[in-house]
Structures are given as structure tokens and as C-alpha cells.
matplotlib code that plots the C-alpha trace (Angstrom):
import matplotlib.pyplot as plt

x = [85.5, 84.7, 85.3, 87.5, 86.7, 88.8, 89.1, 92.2, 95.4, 93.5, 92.2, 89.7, 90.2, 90.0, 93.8, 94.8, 95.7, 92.9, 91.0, 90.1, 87.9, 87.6, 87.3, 84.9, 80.9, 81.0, 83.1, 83.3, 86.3, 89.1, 91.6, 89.6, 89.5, 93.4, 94.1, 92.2, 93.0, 96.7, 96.5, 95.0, 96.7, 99.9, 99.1, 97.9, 101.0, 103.1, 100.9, 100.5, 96.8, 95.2, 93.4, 90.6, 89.8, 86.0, 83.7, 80.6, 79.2, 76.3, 74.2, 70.6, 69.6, 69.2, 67.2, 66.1, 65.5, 68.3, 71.0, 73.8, 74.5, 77.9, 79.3, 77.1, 77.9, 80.1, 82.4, 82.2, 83.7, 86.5, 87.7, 87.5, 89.7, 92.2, 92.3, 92.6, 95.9, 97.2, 97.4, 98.0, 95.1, 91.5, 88.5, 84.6, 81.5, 78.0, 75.5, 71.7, 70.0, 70.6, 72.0, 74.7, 75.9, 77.9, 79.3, 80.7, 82.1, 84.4, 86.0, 85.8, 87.1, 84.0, 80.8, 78.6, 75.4, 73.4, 71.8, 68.2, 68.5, 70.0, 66.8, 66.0, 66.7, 67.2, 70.1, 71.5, 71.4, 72.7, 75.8, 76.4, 76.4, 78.7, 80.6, 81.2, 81.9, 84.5, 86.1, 84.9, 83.5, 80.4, 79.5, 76.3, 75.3, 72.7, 69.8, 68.8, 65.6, 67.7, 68.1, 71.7, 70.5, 68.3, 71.6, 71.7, 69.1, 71.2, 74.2, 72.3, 71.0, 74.3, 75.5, 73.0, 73.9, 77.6, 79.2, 80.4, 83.3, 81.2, 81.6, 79.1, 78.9, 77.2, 76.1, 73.5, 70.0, 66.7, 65.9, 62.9, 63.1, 66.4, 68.9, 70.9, 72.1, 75.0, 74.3, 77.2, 75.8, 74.3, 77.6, 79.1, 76.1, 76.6, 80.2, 79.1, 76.4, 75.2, 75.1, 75.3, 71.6, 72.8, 76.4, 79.1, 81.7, 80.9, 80.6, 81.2, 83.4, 82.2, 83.2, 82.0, 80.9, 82.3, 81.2, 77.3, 76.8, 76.9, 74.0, 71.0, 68.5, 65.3, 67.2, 66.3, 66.6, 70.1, 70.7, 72.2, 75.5, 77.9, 80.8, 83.0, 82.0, 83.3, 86.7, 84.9, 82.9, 86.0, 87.9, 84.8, 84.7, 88.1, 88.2, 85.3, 87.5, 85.8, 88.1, 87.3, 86.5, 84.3, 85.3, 84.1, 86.9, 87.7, 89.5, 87.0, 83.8, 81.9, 82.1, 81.7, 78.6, 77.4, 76.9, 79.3, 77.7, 79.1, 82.2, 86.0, 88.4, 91.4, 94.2, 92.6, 92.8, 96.4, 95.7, 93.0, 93.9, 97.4, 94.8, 92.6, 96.0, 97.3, 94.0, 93.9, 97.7, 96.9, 93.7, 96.7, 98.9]
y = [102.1, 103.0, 100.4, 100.8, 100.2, 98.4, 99.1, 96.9, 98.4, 101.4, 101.5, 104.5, 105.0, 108.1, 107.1, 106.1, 108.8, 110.9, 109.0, 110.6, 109.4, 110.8, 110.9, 111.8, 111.8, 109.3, 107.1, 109.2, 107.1, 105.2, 108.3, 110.4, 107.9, 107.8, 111.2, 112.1, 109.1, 109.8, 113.0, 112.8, 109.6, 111.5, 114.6, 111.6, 110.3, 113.2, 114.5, 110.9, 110.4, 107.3, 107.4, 105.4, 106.2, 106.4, 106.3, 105.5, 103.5, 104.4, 107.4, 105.6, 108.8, 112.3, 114.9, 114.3, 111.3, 112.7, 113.0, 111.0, 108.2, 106.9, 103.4, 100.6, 97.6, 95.5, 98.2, 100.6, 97.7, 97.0, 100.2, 100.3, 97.3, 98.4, 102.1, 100.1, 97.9, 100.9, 103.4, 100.5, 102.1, 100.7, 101.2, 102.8, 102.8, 103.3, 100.1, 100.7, 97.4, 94.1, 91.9, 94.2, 93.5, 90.6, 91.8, 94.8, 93.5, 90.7, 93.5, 97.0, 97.4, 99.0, 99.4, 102.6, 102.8, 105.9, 108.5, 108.0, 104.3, 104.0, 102.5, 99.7, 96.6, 94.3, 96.4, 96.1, 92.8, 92.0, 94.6, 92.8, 89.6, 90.2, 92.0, 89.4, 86.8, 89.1, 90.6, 94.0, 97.3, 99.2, 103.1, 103.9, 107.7, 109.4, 110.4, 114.0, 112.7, 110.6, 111.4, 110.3, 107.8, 106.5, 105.0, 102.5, 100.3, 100.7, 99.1, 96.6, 95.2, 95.0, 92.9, 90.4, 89.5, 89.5, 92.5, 94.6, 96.5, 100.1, 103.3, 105.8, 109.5, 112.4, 114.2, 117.3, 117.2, 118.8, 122.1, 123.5, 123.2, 123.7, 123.6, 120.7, 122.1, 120.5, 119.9, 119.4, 118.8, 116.0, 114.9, 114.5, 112.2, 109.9, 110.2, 108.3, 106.1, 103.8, 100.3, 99.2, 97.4, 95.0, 94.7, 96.1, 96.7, 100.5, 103.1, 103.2, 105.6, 108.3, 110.1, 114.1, 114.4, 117.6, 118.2, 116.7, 118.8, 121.5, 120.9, 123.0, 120.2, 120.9, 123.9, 122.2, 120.2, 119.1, 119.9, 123.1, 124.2, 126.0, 124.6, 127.3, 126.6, 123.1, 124.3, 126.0, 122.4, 120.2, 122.2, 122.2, 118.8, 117.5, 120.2, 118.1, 115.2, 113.1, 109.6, 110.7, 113.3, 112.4, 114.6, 114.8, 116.1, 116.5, 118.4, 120.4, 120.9, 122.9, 119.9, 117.3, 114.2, 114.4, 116.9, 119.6, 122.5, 121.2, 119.0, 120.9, 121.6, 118.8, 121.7, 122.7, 119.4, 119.4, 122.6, 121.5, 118.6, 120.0, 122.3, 119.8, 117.8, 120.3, 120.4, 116.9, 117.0, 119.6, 117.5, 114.8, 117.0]
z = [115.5, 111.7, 109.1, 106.1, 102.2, 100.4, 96.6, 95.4, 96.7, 97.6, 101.4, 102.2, 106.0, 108.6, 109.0, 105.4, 102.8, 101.3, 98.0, 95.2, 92.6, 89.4, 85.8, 83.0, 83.8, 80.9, 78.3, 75.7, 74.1, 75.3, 74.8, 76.7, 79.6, 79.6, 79.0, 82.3, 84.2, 83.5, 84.2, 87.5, 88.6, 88.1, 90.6, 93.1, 93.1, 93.2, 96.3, 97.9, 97.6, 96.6, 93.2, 91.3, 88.2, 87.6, 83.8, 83.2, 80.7, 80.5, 81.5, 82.1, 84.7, 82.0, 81.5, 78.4, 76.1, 73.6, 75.9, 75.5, 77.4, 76.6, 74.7, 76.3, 78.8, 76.7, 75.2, 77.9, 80.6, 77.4, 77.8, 81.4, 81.3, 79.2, 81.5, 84.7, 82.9, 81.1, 84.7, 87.2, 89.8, 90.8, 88.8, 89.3, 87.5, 88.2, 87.6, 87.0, 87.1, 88.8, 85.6, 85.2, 89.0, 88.1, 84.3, 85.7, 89.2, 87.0, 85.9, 88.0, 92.1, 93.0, 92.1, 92.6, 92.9, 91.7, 94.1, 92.7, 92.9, 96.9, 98.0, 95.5, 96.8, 93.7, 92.6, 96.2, 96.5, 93.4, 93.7, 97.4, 96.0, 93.2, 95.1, 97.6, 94.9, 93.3, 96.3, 95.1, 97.0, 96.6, 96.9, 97.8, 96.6, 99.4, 97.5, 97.5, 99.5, 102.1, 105.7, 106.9, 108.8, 106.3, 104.7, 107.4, 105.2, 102.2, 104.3, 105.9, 102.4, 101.1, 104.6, 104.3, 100.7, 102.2, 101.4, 104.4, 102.2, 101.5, 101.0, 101.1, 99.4, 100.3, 97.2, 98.1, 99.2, 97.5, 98.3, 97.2, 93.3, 90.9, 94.0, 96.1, 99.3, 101.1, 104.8, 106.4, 110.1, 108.1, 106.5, 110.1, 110.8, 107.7, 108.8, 112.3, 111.1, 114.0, 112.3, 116.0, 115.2, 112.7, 113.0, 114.8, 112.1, 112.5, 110.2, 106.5, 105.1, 103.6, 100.3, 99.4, 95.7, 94.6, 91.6, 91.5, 94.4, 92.5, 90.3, 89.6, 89.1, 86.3, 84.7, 81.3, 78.7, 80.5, 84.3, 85.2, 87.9, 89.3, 88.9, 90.3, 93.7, 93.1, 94.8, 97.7, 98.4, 97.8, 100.7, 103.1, 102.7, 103.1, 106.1, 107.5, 107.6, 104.9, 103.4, 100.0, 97.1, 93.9, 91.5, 87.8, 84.6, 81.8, 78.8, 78.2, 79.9, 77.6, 74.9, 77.2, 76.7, 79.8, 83.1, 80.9, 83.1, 86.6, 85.3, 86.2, 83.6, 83.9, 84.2, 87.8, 89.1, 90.2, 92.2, 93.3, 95.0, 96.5, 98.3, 100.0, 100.4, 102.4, 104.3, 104.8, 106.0, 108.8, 110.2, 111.1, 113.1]

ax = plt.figure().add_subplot(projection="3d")
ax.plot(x, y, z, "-o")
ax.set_aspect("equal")
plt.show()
């Protein structure tokens, strides 16, 4: 039987409603952060889908040494703060390095670790035991150079420094150079990950990232995509059967900080999700 992630009030299950994460790639202000967080929290509601808001604070992982990379630990998890009081839902951001484990799980429900960084075991273990101290989830990104199965190490680190509440997300996988491509015989294997050899709590759930799986990786001085096949992705995924979507908005794309080419505009989010909500509601008939 699959395990279930919990995220504060928010349970990601095969059998709960569908979660979506999202938010802006990064904290570009606090007004930005509510604007997009209200936004989206307010479709969730009206379609009965969980929600958790997700920022990042800082953008370590860029192109180039000029990008920018957003307000920093200490004001970055202010603002988070105040965004998680202000829309009463969950919160999410991405941690780099092992000292900020325990700063960031005092005050966000679940802690994500980066694609690239999936294998190091410092940041792991120091994510598993602050989560574990705090009562607090982590998401583990597949990198683009992970098998599914692979994963299973990235699980079993967290349960031996006593975390067992995960979620994993499937985010596209290198092919050749300047493409992901999302392999979706290998997203039914992360969705049935055999654990069986170190525990028997099952398989994580598994969230789709919509949005990063779009990218067009070394297009440049900042990272290319196609956003417009976000849509297409997001309803091949929820068809699939996935517990979440990770989806990346905002106001206005083009002007955004960070990942502008493969963020979607904030006014097709409600549409968006009353699609893959329908989906979603059809898999349970």
C-alpha cells in the first residue's frame, strides 16, 4: 500500500484530493507572494483541491553568475511567514545546503530539495532530521540523470535520519543536449517505488512538475522553454494518476526574476486546474 505525505492540513494521497503546489520561481517581494498565493488558493478552493503555496528564497542553481537569485534566508523565510498566516494554507521552499535544514523547517510544512542536489547526502540528512524534529515533509526532485528507482536511496537517507513523510516529483530527464523529456513509463515506476528492502511503508507519493519540465536546458545566458506545452504535461500527468502538480506563476512571465521563459501566466491557472480537476474527478469514478 503507498504511503501518504503529510504537509500540515494538507494530505497528498492516491485517495485524497489532488495537491497543487505553486507560486512564483522566486520571492520577488512580499506582494508578489500574496497576490499569487491568493489567487491560486482561491481557485483550489472553489474546485476542492488542496493547495501549498511554494517561493523560493533563493535561487543558488542559475545559469549565469548575474542571475537573480531572490531576497536571502532570513528575509525570504519573513515573508514566507507572513504568506503562510496571511492565506491560511501550507508552505514550500527549496533548501541548498545542510545549515539551512533547520532555519527553514521552523517555519515552512515542507521542504524541497532541488533536482541537481537529490543525491547528496549531507543535505538529506540534515532535511530528514529537521524534518523529523519539526514534524515537517520533504520533496525530493528526480534529477534529470536519475533512474526511478534510483530514488529509493534518496528515501532511504531521509528514513534513517527519521523522516518517512515524503514526497517525490518527477521533473524531466536529459536528453541529448538543450531538451528534458518526460518519460511517463518512468513516472508510473516512481509512482510504485519498491521500498520493500528498507521498509515497508510503501511508496512515496509522487508529484509531476509542470512547468520545469518544460525547460530547454543550456539555451543561454538563462535557460530556455516552452511553456505552452505546460497545459498539455499538466493533463498527461494528472491523467496518469499522479497526487500532485508543481506548477510555477506569476503576473507576468516575461518580467519575472527567475525561469520567466517556462513560468504560466497567473490568469491561466484557474482554467487550468478546473481541467486536470475534471481529470482527476473521472480517474475516481
Amino acid at each position: 500500500m503507498p504511503r501518504s505525505c503529510r504537509v500540515d492540513d494538507v494530505l497528498i494521497a492516491a485517495d485524497q484530493p489532488l495537491a497543487i503546489i505553486a507560486g512564483p520561481c522566486v520571492l520577488e517581494s512580499l506582494e508578489l507572494g500574496l497576490t499569487v498565493g491568493r489567487a491560486v488558493a482561491a481557485t483550489c478552493r472553489d474546485l476542492g483541491l488542496s493547495y501549498i503555496f511554494k517561493a523560493s528564497f533563493d535561487k543558488a542553481n542559475r545559469s549565469s553568475i548575474n542571475s537573480a537569485r531572490g531576497p536571502g534566508l532570513e528575509k525570504g523565510l519573513a515573508w514566507m511567514k507572513t504568506i503562510r498566516a496571511e492565506l491560511g494554507v501550507p508552505i514550500t521552499t527549496d533548501i541548498h545546503e545542510p545549515a539551512q535544514a533547520a532555519p527553514v523547517a521552523a517555519v515552512v510544512d515542507l521542504l524541497q530539495i532541488p533536482a541537481f542536489l537529490c543525491r547528496q547526502t549531507d543535505l538529506l540528512i540534515a532535511a530528514g532530521r529537521a524534518a523529523a524534529q519539526h514534524r515537517r515533509a520533504v520533496n525530493v526532485k528526480k534529477g534529470q540523470f536519475m533512474s526511478p528507482g534510483e530514488m529509493g536511496g534518496a528515501v532511504r537517507k531521509l528514513g534513517e535520519a527519521g523522516c518517512s513523510n515524503v514526497l517525490l516529483t518527477e521533473r524531466g530527464t536529459f536528453f541529448g543536449y538543450g531538451r528534458l523529456v518526460n518519460d511517463f513509463l518512468g513516472l508510473g515506476d516512481l509512482m510504485n517505488l519498491d521500498t520493500s528492502t528498507f521498509d515497508t511503508l510503501g511508496s512515496p507519493p509522487v508529484c509531476f512538475d509542470v512547468t520545469h519540465s518544460t525547460q530547454l536546458p543550456g539555451a543561454g545566458e538563462q535557460t530556455g522553454g516552452r511553456p505552452d506545452r505546460a497545459p498539455l504535461l499538466a493533463r498527461a500527468a494528472a491523467a496518469a494518476g499522479v497526487h500532485a502538480l508543481f506548477i510555477e506563476c506569476h503576473p507576468e512571465p516575461k518580467k519575472a526574476m527567475s525561469d520567466s521563459s517556462t513560468m504560466i501566466a497567473l490568469a491561466e491557472v484557474p482554467g487550468l486546474l478546473a481541467v486536470v480537476s475534471r481529470i482527476r474527478a473521472a480517474l475516481a469514478d
